[in-house]
N, C-alpha and C positions, 0 to 999 in steps of 0.2 A: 043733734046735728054733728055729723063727723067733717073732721078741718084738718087739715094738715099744718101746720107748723113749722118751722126754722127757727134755730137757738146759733147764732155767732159767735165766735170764743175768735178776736179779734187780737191782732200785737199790731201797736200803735206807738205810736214815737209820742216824745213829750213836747210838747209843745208846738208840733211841723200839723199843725189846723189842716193847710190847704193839702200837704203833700197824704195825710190820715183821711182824707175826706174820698181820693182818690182812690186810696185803697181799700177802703169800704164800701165804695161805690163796684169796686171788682168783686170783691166778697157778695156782695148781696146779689148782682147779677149772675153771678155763678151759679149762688145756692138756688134762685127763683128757675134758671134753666135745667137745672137736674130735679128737683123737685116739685116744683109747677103747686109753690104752699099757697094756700091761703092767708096767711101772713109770715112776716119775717120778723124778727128783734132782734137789734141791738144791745148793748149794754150800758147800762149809765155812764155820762163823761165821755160818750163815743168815741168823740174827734180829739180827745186827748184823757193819756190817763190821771185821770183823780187823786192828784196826790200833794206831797207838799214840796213846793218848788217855786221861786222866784217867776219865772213862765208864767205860772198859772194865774198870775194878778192881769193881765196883760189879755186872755182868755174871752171872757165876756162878751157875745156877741147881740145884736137885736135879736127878738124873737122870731121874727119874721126873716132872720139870716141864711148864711150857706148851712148850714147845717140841716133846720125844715127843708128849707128849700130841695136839697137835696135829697131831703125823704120822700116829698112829695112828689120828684123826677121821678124815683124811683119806684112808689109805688102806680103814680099812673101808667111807667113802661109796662111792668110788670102784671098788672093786675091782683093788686094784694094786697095788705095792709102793710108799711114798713115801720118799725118804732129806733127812736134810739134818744138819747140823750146829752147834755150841753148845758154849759153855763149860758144863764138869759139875764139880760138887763129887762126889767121888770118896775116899770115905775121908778119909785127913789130907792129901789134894791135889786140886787142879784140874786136869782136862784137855780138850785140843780134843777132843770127843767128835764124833763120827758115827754117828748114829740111821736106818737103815733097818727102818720097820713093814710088816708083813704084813695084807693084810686081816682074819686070822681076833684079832689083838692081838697077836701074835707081834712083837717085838721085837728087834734087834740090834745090837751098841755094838760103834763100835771107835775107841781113843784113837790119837790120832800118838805116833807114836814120839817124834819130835823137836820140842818147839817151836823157829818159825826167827824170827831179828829179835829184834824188841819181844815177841813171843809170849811169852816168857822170864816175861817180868815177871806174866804173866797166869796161869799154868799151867803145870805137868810134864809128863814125859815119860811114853808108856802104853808099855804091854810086850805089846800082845794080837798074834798076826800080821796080823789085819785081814783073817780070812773069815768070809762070814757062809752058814752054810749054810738057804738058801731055798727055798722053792714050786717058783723057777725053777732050783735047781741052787749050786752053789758061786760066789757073786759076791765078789771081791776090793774091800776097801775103799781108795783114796788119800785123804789127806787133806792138804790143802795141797802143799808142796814136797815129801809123801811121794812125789807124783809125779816130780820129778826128781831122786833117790836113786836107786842103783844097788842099795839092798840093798833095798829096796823089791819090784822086779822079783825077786831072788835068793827072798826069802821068800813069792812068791806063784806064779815062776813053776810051767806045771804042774798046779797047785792049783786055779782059777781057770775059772771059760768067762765072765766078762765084769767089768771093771775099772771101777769107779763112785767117787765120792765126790764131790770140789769143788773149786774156788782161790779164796783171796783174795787178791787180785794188784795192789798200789797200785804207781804208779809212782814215777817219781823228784820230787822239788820245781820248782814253777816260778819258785825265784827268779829275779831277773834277773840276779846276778853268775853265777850258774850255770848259765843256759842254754844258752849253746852245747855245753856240753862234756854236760849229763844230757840237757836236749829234744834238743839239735840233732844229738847222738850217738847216747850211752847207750838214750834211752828207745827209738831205733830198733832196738837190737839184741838189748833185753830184750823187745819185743812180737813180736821170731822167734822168741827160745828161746820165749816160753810159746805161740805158734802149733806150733814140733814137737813139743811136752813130747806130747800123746796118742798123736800118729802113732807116736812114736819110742817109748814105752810100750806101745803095741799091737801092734808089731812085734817087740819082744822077747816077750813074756810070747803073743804069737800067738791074741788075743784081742779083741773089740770093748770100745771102750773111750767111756766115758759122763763127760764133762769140764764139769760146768757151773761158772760162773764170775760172782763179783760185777760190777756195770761200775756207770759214774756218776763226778761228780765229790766230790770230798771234803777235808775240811783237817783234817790229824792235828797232830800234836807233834814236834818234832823227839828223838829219842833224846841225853839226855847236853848238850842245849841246853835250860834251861829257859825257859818262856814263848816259846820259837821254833818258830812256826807250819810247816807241811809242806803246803802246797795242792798237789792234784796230781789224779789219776783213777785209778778201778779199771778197769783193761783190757779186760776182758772178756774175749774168746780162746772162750768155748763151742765145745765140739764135739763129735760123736758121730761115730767111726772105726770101720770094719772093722776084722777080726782082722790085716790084711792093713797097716796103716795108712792107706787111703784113706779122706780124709775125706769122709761122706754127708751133713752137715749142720753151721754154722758162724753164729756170731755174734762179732762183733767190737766195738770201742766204738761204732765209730760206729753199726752198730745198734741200741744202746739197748738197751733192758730187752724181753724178750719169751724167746720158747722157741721151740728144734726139738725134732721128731720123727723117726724114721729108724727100719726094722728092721734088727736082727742078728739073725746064725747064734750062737747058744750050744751052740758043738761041744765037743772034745775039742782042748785047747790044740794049735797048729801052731807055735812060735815061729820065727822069721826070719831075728831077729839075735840074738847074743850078748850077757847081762847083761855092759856096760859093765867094764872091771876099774877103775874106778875110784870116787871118792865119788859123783860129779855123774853124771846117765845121759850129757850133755855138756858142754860147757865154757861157763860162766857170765858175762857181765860181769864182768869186775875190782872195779869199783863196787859192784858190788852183792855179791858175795864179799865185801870189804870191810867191806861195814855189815853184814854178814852175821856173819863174827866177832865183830865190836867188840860188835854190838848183843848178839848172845848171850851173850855175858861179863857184860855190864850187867846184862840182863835177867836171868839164873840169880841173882848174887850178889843182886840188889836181892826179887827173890821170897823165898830161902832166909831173908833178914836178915826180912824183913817177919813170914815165918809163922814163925820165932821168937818174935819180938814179940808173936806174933798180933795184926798190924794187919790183915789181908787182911779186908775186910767179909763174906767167909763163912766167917771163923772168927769172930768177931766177935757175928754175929748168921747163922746158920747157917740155908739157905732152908727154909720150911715142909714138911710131907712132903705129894705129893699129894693133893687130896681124893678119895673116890672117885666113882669113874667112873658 
């Protein structure tokens, strides 16, 4: 079955939920009238960028919040499936949720596995395998770095005729004692791995793969350093790939904020290559493995200490329950 598709490369403010919600609600209408897809996607942390910042405790909305809600407007106008992503109060935890609706109100959630970095501090880990079965057939959910996880591909392949979800993808700092070694290196070799992360995704699991991605510039927190600032940009990297891994349509930073289109075949999975036998689907910066550990040690213990406490502000004051529709 041939589908057409929409991949969002979204710039969003940090923390401004309601005014972020509006302008994805422009973005999506946009792309649904010029391309008439059969579905759309967002990217992980839709309505605000995923990163590490004071805001982002504060974040956490019900499941059933403006965020679904607003997928759901959206795909009933439009006729098509809309996805995107959000922190979800989730029982006695929080998690990176991803909301894919159906035009009929049809709904489907599925939390990361893992949170990576600063995530830690924001939310837990989900347990679902991240399929949603739809309209269009069994589509495979990634969420963040769920894309470059090797047990990711293990639990979908197979399973699957097309691989959707998001990144939010900040670089490295532009201090100046550190530039040569994160700009004038690092940031070169982390904007290839998130350039192969879908091809190399789609080549295993032998499925067309729908990658949208945050882009823009931004100034976070530094993790474990307090009051030290993080200036840097969200990458971008969008893509829509064949089953095959050929990439059919791409946006990068320097494109800026906008969206493609492209159809895929949603067949019957063909995979290519072999799930990776290791963590990573390949081999990651140093640096970024690095902050990768430290930070998730931080960020687990600092969450767990917290909602003991019950400091997290949505244990606190726990968000409202939908109104109805």
């Amino acid at each position: 079955m041939a589908v057409r598709v929409v991949a969002v490369q979204p710039r969003v403010a940090l923390g401004e939920v309601d005014e972020n919600l509006r302008h994805l609600e422009d973005l999506v209408t946009q792309a649904a009238r010029e391309h008439s897809p059969h579905a759309i996607f967002l990217p992980e942390s839709t309505n605000a960028p995923n990163v590490y910042h004071p805001v982002m405790r504060g974040l956490a909305s019900a499941l059933d919040g403006p965020t679904t809600r607003m997928l759901q407007r959206l795909a009933r106008e439009h006729g098509c499936l809309v996805g995107g992503g959000f922190i979800a109060v989730r029982g006695a935890d929080t998690r990176g949720t991803y909301c894919v609706a159906e035009p009929d109100g049809t709904v489907h959630f599925h939390d990361k596995d893992q949170p990576s970095m600063w995530e830690n501090n924001y939310y837990s880990a989900g347990a679902d395998p991240g399929i949603f079965e739809t309209s269009l057939g069994p589509i495979g959910c990634a969420n963040g770095f769920e894309w470059v996880r090797s047990r990711t591909a293990e639990r979908l392949r197979g399973r699957v005729r097309l691989l959707a979800g998001g990144m939010c993808f900040p670089s490295y700092p532009t201090w100046t004692v550190t530039r040569p070694l994160f700009i004038g290196r690092e940031h070169a070799k982390m904007l290839q791995w998130a350039r192969e992360t879908p091809p190399r995704m789609a080549r295993v699991l032998g499925v067309p793969c729908v990658h949208p991605s945050h882009v823009g510039e931004i100034t976070m927190r530094t993790p474990l350093m307090p009051g030290v600032r993080w200036p840097t940009i969200m990458v971008g990297q969008t893509q829509i790939c064949d089953r095959r891994g050929t990439i059919l349509e791409h946006l990068g930073y320097e494109d800026a904020e906008g969206y493609v289109a492209a159809e895929v075949e949603l067949t019957e999975p063909a995979p290519l290559d072999p799930v990776p036998p290791h963590f990573w689907m390949s081999s990651i910066p140093v640096t970024t493995e690095a902050v990768w550990l430290l930070a998730n040690v931080h960020g687990r213990a600092k969450y767990e200490a917290m909602k003991r406490l019950r400091l997290h502000p949505w244990q606190r004051d726990p968000p409202p329950p939908a109104p109805a529709p």
